[in-house]
N, C-alpha and C positions, 0 to 999 in steps of 0.2 A: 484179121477178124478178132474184135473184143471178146475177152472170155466169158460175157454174158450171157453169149450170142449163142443159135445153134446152126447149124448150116442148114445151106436153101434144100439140102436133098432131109435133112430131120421136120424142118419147118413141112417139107411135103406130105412126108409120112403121117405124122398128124392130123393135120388139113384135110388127108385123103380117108383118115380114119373117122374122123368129126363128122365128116360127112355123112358114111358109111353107116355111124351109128342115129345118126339125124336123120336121115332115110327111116332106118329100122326100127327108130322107137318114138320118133317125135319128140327127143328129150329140147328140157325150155330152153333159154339164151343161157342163162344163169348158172345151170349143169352144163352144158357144152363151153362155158366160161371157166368153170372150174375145171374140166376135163381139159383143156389147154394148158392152164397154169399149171397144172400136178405134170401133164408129161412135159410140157418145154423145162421144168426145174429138173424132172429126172435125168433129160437129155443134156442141160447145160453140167450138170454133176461127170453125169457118164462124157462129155466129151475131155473134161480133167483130169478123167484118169485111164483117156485113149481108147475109148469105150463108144460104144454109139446105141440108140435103142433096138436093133435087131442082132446085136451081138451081145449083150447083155444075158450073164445067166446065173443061177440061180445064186452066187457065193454072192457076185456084184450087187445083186440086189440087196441081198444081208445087210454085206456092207453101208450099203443107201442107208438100210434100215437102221442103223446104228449110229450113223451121222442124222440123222432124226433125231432120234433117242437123246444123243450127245445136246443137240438144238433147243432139246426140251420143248418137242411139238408134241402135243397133243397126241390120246388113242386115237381119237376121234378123227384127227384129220389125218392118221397114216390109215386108219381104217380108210376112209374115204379115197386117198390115193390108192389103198392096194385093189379096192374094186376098180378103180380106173384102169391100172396097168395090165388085171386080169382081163378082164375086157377088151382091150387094147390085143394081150396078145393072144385072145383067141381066135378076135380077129385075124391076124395074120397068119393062124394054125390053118384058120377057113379057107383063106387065098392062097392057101399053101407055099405064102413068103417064109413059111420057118418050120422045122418038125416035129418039134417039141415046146414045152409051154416052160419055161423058168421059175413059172409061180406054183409049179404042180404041187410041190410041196411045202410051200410056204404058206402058215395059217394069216390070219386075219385076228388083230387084236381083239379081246374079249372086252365087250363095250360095258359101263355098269348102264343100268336100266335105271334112266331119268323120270321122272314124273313130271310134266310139264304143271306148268304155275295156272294157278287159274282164279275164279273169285267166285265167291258166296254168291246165290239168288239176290241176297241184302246188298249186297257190293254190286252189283248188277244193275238195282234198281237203282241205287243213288247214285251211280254214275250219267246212267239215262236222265234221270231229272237236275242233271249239273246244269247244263250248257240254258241259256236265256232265251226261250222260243221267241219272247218277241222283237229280237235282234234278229232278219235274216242269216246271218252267219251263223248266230246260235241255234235258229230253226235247222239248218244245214247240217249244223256238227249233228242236233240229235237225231236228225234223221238216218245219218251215216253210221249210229251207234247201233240205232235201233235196228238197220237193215243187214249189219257186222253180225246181232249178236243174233238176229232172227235166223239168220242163212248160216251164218256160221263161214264165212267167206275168208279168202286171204285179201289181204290188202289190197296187192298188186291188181286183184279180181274188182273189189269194192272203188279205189279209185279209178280206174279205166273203164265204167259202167257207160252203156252210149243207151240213150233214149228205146231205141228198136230189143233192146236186150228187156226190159222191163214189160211184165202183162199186167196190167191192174185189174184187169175184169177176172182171169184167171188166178192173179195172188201167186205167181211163180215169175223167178229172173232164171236167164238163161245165161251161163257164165261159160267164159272161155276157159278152161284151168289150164295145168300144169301140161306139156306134151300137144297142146291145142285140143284137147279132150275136152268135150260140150256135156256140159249135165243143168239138168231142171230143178231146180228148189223153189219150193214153196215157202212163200214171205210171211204168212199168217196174217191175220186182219190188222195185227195192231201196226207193223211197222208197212202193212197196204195205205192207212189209214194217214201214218205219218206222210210219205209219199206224197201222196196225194193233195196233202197241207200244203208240202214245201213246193210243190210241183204250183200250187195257186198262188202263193204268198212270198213266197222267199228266191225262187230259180227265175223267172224274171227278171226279180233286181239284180241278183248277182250277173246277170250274163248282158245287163243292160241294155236289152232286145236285139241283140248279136245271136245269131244265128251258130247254135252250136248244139253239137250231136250226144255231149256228154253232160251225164246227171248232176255232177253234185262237182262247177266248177270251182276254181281258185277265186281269192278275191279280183285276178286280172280275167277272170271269164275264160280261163284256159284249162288242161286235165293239170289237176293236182298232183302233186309227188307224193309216192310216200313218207319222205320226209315231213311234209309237211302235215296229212294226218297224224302221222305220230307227235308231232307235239302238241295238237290240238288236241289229241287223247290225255297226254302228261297233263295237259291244263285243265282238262276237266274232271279229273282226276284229283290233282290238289282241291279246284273248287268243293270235292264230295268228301275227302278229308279222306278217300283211299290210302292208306301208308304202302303198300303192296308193292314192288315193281311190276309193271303195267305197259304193257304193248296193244299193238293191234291185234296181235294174234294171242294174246290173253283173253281177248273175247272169243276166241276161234276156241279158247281151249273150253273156255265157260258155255259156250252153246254144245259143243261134243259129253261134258260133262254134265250138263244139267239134264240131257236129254237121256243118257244111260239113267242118272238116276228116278227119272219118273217112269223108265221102264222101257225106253226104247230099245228095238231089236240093234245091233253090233252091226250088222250087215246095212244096213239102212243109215245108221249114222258113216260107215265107209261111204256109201254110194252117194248122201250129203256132203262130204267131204272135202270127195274128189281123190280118194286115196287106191291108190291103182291095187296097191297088197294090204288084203285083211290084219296083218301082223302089225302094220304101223297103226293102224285103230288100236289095236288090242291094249295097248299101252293105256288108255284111258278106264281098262276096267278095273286095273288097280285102282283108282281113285273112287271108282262107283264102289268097290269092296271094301275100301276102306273106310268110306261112309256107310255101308250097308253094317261093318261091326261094330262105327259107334249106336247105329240107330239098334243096335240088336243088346249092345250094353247097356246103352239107356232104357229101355223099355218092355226088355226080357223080365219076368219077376225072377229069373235064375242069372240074367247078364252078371 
């Protein structure tokens, strides 16, 4: 067996746990992607030094932790593995495979508190008026800005939209999120309106009367990647003379932020979201309060 490799009886343990916690929480592909990769690297580590993952205890893990360190990996992603491996071995606390936890006492690196990037209402708007409505494709791209920055969606959400998901009489889409969790947003008249355009003029030709279930397809009339709205955003982006760095979920950040600051409730922009803990919202109020002290310096006669 290559030293890459883990044995079929660690490969099981994992698999059996993946499950376990797929069951329990409905976590996406993408988390149980990463939860694979963190434990098979722990396991392939721990098998080099005659270790395996339910033998494994608290100094061995140090150790790990420290060949990290040495690695120059990131807080962020040993934070991210030690919530896996906790997890991991509560699990087997549960099933009573072990009777003690090795992570009992080992903390969790201290994360700094990021402020996610975002853009002006003015950068907002001339982004939306990039793209060439009377190019279908460009009707298309603004349509997908305008329905991004109305909902406030994630990409993954925004390009995998299938016709039955969309209510135009109603002005709400109905989105799968993160976990298979369904929530209702409300699209507002103006991007119901766009809709509606592209839905007469533009989704037609793109789909060249091919029969297909999904809104806003590829130039081949197939679901888009998100690779590919991403550079259709980069491009429209130059077109508006944004300098910013600029993603799909920069409009994610700018609908969650635009909406604190005209006074929306914290709890309401979560449940738009799709954000399972109030604590990952909460990050956004620093931005509504740190525009709340320019506005308060500007126009205080005491600011």
């Amino acid at each position: 067996m290559e030293s890459n490799e883990i044995s079929l009886q660690e490969e099981s343990i994992i698999a059996l746990y993946l499950d376990a916690i797929w069951m329990e929480k409905g976590l996406s592909k993408n988390s149980l992607d990463s939860y694979r990769t963190d434990l098979t690297l722990f396991a392939q580590w721990l098998q080099q030094q005659s270790e395996s993952l339910l033998t494994a205890d608290a100094a061995t893990i140090q150790r790990y932790l420290a060949v990290r360190l040495e690695n120059k990996l990131n807080s962020r992603s040993t934070a991210r593995f030690l919530s896996c491996v906790r997890g991991f071995y509560r699990h087997q606390l549960r099933e009573g495979v072990l009777d003690e936890n090795p992570l009992a006492l080992i903390e969790s690196p201290k994360l700094p508190r990021s402020l996610p990037k975002s853009l002006t209402e003015l950068d907002v708007e001339s982004l939306l008026a990039a793209p060439d409505i009377e190019d279908p494709i460009g009707l298309r791209d603004r349509t997908m800005l305008e329905v991004l920055y109305a909902c406030g969606l994630r990409v993954t959400e925004l390009v995998s939209l299938t016709m039955p998901q969309i209510n135009l009489r109603q002005n709400v889409i109905r989105v799968m999120g993160k976990g298979s969790k369904e929530r209702l947003i409300p699209m507002g008249e103006e991007a119901s309106s766009w809709l509606e355009k592209y839905f007469r003029e533009a989704r037609p030709f793109l789909l060249n009367n091919m029969p297909n279930e999904v809104v806003f397809p590829s130039t081949r009339a197939q679901l888009m990647t998100r690779q590919t709205f991403w550079h259709r955003i980069k491009h429209w982006a130059q077109v508006a003379g944004i300098q910013k760095p600029l993603s799909p979920h920069t409009l994610r950040h700018a609908f969650a932020t635009h909406l604190l600051n005209h006074g929306a409730d914290l709890r309401v922009v979560q449940l738009l979201l799709g954000h399972s803990d109030l604590s990952t919202t909460q990050i956004y109020t620093h931005i509504a309060r740190t525009r709340m002290k320019a506005q308060h310096a500007a126009h205080h006669p005491r600011g």
